[in-house]
C-alpha positions in Angstrom: 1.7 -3.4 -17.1 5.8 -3.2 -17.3 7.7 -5.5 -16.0 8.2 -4.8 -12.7 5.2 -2.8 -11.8 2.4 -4.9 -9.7 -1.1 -4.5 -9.0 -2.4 -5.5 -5.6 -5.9 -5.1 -3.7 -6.6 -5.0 -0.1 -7.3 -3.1 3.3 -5.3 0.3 3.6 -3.8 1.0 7.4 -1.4 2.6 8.9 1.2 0.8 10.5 3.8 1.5 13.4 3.9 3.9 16.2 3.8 7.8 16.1 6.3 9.4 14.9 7.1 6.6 12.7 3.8 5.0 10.9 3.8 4.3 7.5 0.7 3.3 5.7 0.4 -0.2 4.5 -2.2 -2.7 2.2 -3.0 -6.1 3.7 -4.4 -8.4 0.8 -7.4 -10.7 0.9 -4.2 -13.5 1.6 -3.0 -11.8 4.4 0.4 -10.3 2.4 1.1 -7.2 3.6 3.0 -4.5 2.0 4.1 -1.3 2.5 2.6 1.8 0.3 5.6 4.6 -0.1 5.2 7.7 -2.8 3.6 10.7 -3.4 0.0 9.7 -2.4 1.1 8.9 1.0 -1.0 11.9 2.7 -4.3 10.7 0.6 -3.9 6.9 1.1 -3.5 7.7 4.9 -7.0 9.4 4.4 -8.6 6.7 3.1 -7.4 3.9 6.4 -10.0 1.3 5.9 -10.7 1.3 2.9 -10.8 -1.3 0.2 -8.0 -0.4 -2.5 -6.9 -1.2 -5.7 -3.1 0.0 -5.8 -0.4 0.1 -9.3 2.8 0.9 -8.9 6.7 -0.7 -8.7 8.2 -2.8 -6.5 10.9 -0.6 -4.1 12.6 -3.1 -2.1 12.1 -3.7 1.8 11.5 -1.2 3.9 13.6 -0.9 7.1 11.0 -2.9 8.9 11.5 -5.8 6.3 8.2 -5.6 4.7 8.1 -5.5 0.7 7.2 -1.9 -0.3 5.7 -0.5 -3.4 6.0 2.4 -5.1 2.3 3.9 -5.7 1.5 4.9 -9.3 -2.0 5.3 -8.8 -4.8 3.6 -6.9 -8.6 3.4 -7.3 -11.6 2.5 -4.8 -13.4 -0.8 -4.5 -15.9 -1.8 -3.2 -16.2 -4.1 -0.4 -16.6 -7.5 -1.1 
């Protein structure tokens, strides 16, 4: 991976209130962090699931949470 790009697994959900949710990735540790990109509409699609997401740290998001940039993500399954 480049530096600066991370890897993280977890829970997809969306967070926030209509009209402004965002989707987020809670980690087995409880980290949270929010997903921002072009695969927004698809990783909304997949709430629940367990993820596997790549992509580059972006900086907080105005709700303070650290976001990251999606590259690409793949499926896992649950533990």
């Amino acid at each position: 991976m480049d530096k600066g790009e991370i890897q993280v697994t977890g829970r997809i959900y969306v967070m926030g209130h209509e009209p402004f949710t965002q989707v987020g990735i809670e980690l087995d540790d409880g980290q949270v962090y929010a997903l921002v990109g072009e695969e927004d509409k698809k990783l909304r699609s997949l709430q629940g699931k367990r993820l596997t997401v790549k992509g580059k740290m972006s900086g907080k998001t105005t709700r303070g949470i650290e976001a990251i940039e999606v590259k690409s993500f793949k499926i896992v399954e649950p533990k």
